[in-house]
C-alpha positions, 0 to 999 in steps of 0.5 A: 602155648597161647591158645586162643581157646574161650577166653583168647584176646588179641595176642593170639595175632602176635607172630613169631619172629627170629628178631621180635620186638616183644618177649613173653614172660608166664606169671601167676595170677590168682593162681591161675597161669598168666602169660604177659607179653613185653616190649624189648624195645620202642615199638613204632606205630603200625609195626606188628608186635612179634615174639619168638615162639620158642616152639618146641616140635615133636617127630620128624616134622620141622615147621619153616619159618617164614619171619624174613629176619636177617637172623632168621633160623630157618625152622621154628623152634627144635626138633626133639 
């Protein structure tokens, strides 16, 4: 999770989207866990950067998913 906590940045305005233009990938620096956000693609000035959130839901519960994607799921993440 990025959690915006007391060392947060601007990351934590990146939004989920079932078609995101960014990916993260988790990184060990100094040996502390890092997570590094890339593009996927050109990225055109004044879009938003997004990543899919990959969000993992606990219950009955589902979170909508609002991105407006064509491939949009419908829900974040799976229900477990």
């Amino acid at each position: 999770m990025i959690d915006a906590g007391p060392r947060g940045n601007m990351a934590r305005f990146i939004n989920h989207s079932c078609d995101p233009n960014c990916y993260t990938e988790p990184w060990i620096v100094n040996g502390d866990k890092r997570i590094g956000i890339f593009s996927q693609r050109d990225i055109e000035k004044g879009e938003e950067f997004t990543y899919n959130y990959q969000f993992q839901q606990f219950g009955k519960g589902k979170t909508k998913c609002l991105c407006g994607a064509e491939n949009c799921t419908g829900f974040l993440g799976k229900i477990n």
